[in-house]
Biopython code that builds the backbone (N, CA, C, O; Angstrom):
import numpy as np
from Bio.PDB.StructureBuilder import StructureBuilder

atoms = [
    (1, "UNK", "N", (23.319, 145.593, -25.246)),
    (1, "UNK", "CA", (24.149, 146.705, -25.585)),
    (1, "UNK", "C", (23.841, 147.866, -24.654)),
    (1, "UNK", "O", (22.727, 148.150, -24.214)),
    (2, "UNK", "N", (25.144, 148.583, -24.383)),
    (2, "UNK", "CA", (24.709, 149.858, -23.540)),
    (2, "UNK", "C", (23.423, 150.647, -24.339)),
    (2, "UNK", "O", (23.326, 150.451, -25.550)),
    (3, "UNK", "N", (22.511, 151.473, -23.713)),
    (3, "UNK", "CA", (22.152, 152.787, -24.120)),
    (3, "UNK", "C", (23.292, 153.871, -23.736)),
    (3, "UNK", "O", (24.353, 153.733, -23.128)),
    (4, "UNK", "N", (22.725, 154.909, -24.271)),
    (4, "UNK", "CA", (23.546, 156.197, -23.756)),
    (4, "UNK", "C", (22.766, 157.522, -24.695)),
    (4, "UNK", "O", (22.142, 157.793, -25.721)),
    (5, "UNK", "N", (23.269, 157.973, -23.632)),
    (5, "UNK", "CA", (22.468, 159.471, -24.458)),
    (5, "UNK", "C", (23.339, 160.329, -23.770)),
    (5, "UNK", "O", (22.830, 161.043, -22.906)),
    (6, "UNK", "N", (24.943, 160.436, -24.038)),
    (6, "UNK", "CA", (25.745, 161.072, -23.724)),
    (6, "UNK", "C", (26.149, 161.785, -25.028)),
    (6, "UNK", "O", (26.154, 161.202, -26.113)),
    (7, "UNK", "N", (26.492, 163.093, -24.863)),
    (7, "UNK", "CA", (27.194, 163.792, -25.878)),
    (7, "UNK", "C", (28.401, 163.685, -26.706)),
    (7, "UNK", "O", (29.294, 163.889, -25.884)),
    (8, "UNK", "N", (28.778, 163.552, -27.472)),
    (8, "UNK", "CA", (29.986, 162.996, -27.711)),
    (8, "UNK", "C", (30.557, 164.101, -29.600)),
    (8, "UNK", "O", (30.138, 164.084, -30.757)),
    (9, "UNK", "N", (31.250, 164.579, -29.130)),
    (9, "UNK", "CA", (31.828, 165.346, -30.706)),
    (9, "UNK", "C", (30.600, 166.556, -31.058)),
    (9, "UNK", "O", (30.440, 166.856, -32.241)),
    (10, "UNK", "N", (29.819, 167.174, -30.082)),
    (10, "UNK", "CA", (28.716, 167.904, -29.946)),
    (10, "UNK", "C", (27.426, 167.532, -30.876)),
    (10, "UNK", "O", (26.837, 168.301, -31.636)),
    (11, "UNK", "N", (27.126, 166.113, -30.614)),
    (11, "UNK", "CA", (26.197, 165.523, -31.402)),
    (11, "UNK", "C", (25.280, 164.143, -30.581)),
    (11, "UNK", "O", (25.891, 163.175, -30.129)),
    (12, "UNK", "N", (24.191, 164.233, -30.523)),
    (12, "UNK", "CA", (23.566, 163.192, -29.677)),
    (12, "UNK", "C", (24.040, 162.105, -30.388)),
    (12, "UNK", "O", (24.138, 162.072, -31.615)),
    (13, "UNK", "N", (24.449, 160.874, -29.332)),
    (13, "UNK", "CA", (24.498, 159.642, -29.762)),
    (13, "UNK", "C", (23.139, 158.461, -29.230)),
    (13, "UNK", "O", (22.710, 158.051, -28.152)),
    (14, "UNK", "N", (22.895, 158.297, -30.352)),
    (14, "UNK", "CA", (21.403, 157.352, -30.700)),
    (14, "UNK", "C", (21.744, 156.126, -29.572)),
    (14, "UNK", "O", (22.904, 155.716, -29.524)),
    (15, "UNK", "N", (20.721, 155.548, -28.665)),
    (15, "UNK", "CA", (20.596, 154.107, -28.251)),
    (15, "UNK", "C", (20.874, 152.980, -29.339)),
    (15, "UNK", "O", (20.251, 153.314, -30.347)),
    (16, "UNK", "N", (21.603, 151.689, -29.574)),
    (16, "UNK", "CA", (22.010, 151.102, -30.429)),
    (16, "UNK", "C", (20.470, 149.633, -30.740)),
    (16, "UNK", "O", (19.797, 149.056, -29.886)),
    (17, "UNK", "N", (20.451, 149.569, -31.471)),
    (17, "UNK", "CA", (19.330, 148.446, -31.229)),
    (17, "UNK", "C", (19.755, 146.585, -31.888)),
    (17, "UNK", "O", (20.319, 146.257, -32.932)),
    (18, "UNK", "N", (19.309, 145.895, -30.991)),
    (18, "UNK", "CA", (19.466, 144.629, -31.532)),
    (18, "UNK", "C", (18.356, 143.991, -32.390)),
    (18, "UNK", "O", (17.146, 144.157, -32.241)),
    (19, "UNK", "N", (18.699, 143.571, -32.902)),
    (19, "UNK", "CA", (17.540, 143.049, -33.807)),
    (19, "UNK", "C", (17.505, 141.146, -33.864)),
    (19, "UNK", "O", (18.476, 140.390, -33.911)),
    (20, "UNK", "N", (15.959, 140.780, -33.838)),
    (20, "UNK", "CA", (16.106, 138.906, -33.389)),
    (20, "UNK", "C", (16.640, 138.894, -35.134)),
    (20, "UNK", "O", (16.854, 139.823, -35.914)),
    (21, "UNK", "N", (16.722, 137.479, -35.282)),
    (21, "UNK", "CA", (16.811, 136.963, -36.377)),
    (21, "UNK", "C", (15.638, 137.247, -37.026)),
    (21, "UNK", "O", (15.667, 138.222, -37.777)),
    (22, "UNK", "N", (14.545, 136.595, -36.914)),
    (22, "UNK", "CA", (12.769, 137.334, -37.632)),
    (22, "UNK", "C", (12.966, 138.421, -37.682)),
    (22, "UNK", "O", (12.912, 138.803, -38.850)),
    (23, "UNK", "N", (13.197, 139.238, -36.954)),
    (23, "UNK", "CA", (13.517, 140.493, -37.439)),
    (23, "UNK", "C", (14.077, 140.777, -38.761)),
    (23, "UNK", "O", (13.469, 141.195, -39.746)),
    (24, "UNK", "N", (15.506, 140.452, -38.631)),
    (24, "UNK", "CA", (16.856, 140.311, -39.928)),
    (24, "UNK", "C", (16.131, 139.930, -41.142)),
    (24, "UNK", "O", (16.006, 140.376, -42.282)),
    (25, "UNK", "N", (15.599, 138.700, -40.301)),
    (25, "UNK", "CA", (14.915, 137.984, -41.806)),
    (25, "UNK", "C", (13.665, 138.586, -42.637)),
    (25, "UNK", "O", (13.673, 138.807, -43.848)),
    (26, "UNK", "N", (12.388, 138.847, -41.584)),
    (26, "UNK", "CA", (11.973, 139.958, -42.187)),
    (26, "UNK", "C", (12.082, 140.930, -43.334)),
    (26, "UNK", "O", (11.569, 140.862, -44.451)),
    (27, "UNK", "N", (13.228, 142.278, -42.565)),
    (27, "UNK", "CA", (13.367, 143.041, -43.566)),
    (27, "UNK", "C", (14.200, 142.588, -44.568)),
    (27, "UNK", "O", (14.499, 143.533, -45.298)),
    (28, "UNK", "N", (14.872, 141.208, -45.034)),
    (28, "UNK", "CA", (15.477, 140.821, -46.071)),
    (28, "UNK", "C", (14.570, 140.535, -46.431)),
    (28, "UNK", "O", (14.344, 141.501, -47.160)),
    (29, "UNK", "N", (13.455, 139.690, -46.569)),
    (29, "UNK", "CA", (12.231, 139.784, -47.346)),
    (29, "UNK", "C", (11.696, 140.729, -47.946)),
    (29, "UNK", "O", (11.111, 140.588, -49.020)),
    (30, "UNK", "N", (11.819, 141.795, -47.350)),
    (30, "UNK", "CA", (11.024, 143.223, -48.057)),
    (30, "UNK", "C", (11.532, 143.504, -48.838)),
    (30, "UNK", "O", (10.974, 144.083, -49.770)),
    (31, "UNK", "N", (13.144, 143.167, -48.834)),
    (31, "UNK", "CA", (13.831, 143.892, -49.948)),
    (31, "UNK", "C", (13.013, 142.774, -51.156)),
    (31, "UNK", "O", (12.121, 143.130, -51.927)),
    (32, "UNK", "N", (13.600, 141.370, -51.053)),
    (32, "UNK", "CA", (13.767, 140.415, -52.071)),
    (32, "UNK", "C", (12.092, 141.279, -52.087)),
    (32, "UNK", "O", (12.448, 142.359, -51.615)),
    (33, "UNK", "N", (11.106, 141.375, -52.250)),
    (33, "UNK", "CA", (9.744, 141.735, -52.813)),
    (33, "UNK", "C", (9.928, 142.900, -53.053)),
    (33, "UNK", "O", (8.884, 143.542, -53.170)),
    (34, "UNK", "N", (11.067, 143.585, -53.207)),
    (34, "UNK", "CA", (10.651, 144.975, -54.278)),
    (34, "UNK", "C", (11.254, 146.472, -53.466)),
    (34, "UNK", "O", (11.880, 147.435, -53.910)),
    (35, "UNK", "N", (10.705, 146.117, -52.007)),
    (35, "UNK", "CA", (11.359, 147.589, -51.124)),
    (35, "UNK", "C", (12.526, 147.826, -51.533)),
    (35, "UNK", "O", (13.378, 147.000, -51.862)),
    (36, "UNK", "N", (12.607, 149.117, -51.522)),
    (36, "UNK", "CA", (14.349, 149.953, -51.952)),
    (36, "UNK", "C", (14.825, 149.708, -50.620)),
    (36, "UNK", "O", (14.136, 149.721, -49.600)),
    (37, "UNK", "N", (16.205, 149.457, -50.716)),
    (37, "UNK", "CA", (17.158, 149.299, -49.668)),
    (37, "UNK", "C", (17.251, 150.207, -48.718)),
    (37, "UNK", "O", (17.385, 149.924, -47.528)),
    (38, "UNK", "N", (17.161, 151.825, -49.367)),
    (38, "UNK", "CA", (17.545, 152.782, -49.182)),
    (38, "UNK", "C", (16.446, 152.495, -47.713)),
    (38, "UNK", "O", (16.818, 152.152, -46.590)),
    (39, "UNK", "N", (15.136, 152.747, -48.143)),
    (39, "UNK", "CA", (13.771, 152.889, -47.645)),
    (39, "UNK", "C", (13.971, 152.097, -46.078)),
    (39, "UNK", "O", (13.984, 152.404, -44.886)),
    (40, "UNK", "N", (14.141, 150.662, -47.108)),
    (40, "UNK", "CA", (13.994, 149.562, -45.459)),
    (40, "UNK", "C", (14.615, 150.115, -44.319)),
    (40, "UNK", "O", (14.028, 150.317, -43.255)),
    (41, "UNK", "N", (16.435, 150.490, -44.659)),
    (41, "UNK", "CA", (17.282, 151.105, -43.958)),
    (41, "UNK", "C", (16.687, 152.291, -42.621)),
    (41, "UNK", "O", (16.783, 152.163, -41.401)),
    (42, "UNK", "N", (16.147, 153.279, -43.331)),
    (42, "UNK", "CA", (15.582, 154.501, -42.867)),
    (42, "UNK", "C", (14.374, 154.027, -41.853)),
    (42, "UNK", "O", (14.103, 154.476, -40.739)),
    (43, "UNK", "N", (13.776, 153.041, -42.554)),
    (43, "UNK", "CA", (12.717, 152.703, -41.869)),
    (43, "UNK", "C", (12.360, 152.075, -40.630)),
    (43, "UNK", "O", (11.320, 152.046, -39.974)),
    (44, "UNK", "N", (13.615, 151.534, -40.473)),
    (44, "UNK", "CA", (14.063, 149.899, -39.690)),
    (44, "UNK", "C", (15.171, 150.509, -38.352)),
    (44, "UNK", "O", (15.497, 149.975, -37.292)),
    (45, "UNK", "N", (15.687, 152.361, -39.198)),
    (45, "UNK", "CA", (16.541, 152.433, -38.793)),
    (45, "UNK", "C", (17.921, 151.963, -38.235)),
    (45, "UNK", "O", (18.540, 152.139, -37.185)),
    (46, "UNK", "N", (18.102, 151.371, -39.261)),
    (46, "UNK", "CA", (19.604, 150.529, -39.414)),
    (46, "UNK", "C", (20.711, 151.040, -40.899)),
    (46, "UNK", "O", (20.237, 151.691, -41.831)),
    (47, "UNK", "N", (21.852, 150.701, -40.869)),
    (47, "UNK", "CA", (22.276, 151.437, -41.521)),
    (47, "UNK", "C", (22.729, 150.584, -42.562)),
    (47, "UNK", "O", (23.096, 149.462, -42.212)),
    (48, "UNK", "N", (22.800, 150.982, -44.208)),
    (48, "UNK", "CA", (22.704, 150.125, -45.458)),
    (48, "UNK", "C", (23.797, 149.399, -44.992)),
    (48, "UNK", "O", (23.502, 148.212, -45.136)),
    (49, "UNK", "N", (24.954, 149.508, -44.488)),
    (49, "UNK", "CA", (25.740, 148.248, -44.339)),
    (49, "UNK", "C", (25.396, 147.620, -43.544)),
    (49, "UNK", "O", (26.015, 146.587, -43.799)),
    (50, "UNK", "N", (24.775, 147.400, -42.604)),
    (50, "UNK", "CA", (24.169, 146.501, -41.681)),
    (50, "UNK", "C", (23.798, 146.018, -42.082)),
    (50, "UNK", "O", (24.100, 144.879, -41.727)),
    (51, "UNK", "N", (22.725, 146.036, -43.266)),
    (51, "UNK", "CA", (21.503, 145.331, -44.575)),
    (51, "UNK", "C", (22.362, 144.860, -45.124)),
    (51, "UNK", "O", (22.031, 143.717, -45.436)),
    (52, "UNK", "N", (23.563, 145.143, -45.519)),
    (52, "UNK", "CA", (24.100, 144.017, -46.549)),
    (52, "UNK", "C", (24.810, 142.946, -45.582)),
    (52, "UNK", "O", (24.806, 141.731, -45.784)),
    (53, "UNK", "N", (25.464, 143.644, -44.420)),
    (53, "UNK", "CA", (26.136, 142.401, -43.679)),
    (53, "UNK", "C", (25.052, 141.444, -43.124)),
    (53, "UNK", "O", (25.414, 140.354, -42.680)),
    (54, "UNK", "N", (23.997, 141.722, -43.124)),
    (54, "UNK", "CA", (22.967, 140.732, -43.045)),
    (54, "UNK", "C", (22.583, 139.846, -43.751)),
    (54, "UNK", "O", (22.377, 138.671, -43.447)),
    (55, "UNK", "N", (22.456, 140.397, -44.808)),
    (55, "UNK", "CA", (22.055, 139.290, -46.438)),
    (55, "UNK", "C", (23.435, 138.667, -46.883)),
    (55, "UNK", "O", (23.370, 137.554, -47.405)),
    (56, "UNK", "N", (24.765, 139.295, -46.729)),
    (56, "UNK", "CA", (25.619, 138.506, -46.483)),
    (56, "UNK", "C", (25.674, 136.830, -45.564)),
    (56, "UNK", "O", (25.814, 135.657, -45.913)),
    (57, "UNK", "N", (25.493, 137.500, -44.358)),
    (57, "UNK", "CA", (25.173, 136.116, -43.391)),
    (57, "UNK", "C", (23.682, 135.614, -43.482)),
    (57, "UNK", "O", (23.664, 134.385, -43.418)),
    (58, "UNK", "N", (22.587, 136.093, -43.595)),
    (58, "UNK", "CA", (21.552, 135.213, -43.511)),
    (58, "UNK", "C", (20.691, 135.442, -44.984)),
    (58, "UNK", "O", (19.464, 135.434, -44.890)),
    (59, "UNK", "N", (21.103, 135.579, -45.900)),
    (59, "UNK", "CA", (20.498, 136.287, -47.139)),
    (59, "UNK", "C", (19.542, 134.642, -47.763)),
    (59, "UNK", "O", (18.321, 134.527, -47.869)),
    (60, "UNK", "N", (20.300, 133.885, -47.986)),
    (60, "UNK", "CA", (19.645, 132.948, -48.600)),
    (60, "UNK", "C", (18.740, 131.499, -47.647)),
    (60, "UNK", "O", (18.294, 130.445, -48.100)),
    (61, "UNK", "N", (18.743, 131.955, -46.437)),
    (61, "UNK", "CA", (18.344, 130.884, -45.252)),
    (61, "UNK", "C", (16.877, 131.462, -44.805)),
    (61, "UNK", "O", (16.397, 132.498, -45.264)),
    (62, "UNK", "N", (16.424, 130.857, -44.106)),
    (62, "UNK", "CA", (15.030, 130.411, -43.526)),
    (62, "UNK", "C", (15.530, 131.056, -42.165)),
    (62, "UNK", "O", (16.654, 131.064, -41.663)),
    (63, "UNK", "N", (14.239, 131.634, -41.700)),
    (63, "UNK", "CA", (14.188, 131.895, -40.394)),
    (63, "UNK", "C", (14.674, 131.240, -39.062)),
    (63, "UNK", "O", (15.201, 131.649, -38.027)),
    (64, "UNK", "N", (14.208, 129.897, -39.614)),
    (64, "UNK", "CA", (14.458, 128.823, -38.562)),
    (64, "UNK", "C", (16.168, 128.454, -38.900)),
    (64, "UNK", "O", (16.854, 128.148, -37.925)),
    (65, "UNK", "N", (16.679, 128.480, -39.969)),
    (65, "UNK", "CA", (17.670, 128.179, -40.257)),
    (65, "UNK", "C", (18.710, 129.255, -39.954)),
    (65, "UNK", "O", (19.908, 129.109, -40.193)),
    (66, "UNK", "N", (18.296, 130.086, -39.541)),
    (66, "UNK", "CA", (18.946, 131.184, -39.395)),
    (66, "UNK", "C", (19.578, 131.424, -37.643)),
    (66, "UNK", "O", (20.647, 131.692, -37.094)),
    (67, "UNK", "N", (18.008, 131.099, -37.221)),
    (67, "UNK", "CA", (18.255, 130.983, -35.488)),
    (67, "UNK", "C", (19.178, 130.016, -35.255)),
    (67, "UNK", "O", (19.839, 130.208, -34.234)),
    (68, "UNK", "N", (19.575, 128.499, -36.214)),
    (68, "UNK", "CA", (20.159, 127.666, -35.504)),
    (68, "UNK", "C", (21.786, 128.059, -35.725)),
    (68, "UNK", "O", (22.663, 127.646, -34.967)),
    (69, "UNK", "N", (21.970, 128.686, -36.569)),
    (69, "UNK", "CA", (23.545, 129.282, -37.288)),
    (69, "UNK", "C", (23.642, 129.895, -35.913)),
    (69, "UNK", "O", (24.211, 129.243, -35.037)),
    (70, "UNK", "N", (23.050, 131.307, -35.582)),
    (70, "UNK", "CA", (23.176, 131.843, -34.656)),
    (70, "UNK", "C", (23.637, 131.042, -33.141)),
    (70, "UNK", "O", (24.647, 131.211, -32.459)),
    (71, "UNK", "N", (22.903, 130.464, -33.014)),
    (71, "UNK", "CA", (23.117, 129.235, -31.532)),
    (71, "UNK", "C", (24.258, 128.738, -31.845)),
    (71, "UNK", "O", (25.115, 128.958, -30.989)),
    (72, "UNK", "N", (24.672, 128.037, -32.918)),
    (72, "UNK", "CA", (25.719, 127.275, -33.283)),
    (72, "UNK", "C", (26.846, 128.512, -32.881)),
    (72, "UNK", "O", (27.192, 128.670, -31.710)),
    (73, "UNK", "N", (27.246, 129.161, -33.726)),
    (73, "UNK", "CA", (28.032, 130.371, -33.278)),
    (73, "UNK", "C", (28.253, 131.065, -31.683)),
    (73, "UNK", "O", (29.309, 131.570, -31.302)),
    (74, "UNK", "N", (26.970, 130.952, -30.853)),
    (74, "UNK", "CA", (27.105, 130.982, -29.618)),
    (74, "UNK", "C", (28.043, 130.233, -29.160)),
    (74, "UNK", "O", (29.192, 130.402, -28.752)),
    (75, "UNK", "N", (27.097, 129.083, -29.353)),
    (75, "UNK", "CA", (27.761, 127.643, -28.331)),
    (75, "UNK", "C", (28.862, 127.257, -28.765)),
    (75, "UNK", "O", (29.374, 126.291, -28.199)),
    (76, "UNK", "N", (29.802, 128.106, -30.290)),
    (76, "UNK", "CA", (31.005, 127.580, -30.577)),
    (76, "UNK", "C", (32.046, 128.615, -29.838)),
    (76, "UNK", "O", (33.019, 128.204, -29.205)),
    (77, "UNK", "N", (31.758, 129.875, -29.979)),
    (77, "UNK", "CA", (32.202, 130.838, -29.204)),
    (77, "UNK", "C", (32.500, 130.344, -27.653)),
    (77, "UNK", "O", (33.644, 130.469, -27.215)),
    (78, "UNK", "N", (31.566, 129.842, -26.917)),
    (78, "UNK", "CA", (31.677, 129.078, -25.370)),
    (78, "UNK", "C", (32.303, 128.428, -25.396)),
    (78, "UNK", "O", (33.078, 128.656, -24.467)),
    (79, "UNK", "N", (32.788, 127.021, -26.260)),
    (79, "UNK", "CA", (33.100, 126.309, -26.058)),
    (79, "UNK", "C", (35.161, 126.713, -26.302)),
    (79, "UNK", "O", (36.010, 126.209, -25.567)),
    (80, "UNK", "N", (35.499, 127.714, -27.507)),
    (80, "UNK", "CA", (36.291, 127.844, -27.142)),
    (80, "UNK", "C", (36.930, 128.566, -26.133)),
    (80, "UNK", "O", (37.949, 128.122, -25.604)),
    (81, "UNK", "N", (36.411, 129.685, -25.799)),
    (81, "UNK", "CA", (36.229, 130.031, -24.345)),
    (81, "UNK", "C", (36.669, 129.064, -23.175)),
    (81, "UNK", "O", (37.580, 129.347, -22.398)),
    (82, "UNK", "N", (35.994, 127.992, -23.127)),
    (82, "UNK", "CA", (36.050, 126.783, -22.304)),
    (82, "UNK", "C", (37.377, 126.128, -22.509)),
    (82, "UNK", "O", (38.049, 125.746, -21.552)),
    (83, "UNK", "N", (37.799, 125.981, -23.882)),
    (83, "UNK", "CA", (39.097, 125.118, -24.177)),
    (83, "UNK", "C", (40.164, 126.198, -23.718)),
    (83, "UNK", "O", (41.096, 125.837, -23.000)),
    (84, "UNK", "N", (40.073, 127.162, -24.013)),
    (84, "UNK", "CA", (41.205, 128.157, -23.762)),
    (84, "UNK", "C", (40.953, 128.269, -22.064)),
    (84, "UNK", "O", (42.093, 128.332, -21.605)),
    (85, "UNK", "N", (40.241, 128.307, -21.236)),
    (85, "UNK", "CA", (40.695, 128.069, -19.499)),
    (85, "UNK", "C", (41.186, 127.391, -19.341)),
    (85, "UNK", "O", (42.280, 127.593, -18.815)),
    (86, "UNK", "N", (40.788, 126.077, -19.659)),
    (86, "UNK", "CA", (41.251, 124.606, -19.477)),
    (86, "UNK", "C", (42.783, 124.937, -20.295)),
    (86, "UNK", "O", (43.695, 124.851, -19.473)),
    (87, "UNK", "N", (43.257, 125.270, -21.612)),
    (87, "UNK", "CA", (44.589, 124.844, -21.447)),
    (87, "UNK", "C", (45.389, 125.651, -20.926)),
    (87, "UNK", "O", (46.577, 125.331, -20.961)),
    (88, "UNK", "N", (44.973, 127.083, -20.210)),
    (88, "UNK", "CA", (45.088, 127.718, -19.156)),
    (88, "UNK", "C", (45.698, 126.868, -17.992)),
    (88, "UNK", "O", (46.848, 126.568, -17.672)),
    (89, "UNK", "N", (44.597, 126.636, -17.548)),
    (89, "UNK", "CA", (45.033, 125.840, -16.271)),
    (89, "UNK", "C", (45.988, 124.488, -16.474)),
    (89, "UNK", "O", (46.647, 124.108, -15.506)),
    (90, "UNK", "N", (46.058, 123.792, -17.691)),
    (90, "UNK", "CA", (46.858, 122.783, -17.885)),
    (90, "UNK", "C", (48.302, 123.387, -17.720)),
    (90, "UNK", "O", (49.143, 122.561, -17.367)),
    (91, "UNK", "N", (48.610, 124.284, -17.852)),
    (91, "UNK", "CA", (49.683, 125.260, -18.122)),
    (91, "UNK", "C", (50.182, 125.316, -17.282)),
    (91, "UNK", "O", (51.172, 124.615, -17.076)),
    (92, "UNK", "N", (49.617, 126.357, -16.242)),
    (92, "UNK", "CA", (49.731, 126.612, -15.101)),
    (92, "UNK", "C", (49.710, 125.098, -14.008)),
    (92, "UNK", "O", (50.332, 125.356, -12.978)),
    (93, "UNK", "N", (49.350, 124.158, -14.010)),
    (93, "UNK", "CA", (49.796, 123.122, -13.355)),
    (93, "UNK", "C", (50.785, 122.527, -13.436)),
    (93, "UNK", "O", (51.444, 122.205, -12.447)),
    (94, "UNK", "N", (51.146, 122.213, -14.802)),
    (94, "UNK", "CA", (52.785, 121.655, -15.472)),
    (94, "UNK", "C", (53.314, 122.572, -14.954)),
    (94, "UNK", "O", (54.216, 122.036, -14.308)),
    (95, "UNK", "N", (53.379, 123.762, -14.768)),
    (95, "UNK", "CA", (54.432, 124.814, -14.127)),
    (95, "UNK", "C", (54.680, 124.424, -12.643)),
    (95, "UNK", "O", (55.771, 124.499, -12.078)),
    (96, "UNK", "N", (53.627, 124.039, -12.146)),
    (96, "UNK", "CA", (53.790, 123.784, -10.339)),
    (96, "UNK", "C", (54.282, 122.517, -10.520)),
    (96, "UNK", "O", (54.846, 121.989, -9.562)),
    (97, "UNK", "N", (54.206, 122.065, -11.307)),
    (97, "UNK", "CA", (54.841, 120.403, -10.893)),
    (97, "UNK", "C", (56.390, 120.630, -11.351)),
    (97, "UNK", "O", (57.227, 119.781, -11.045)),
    (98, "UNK", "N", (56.664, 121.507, -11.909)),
    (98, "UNK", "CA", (58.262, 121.472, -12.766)),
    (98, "UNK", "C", (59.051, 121.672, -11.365)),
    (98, "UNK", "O", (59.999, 121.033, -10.910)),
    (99, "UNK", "N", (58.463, 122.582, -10.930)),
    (99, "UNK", "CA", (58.751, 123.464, -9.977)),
    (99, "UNK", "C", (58.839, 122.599, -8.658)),
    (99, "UNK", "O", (59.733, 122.917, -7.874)),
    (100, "UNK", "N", (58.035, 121.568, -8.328)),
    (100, "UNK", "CA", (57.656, 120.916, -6.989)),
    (100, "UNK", "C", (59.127, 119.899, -6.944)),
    (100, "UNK", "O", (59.691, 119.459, -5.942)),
    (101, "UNK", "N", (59.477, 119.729, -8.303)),
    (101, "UNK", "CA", (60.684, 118.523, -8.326)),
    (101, "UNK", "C", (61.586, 118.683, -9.071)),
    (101, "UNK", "O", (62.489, 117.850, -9.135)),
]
sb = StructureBuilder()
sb.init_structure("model")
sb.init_model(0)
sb.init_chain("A")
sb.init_seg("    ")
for serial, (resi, resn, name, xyz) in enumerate(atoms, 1):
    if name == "N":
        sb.init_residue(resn, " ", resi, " ")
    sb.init_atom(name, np.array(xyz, "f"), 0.0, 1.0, " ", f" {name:<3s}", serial, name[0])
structure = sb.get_structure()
């Protein structure tokens, strides 16, 4: 993600931070043992909807189970990526051949 520490609406705008999965998973642990939401949030500096869209997607999974969702989602993202050039170019070839005859 970009940084920036450009001004914007006369108010500093914060560097954005990524967080690994151990991470994610982590502070969903703290909560499930008792930490206030509020707290983790402030602490972690992330913002309460971020915490829930997290426990949304990784709330009830394992660390390890968590990294492989993630990859999966990568490599599904690429792959349609990949299908959409390809029927790109299928496209664009049937066009030169319509055209050649």
């Amino acid at each position: 993600m970009r940084q920036s520490s450009v001004y914007q609406d006369g108010g500093f705008v914060e560097k954005r931070k990524r967080f690994s999965v151990e991470q994610i998973s982590g502070i969903l642990k703290q909560a499930d043992l008792g930490t206030p939401v509020r707290d983790l949030c402030r602490t972690h500096g992330v913002s309460e909807q971020s915490f829930y869209r997290w426990k949304k997607i990784y709330g009830s999974m394992e660390p390890s189970e968590a990294r492989e969702l993630k990859q999966l989602r990568e490599e599904n993202i690429k792959l349609k990526r990949l299908v959409a050039d390809l029927s790109l170019d299928k496209a664009m070839l049937q066009d030169v051949l319509q055209k050649k005859f």
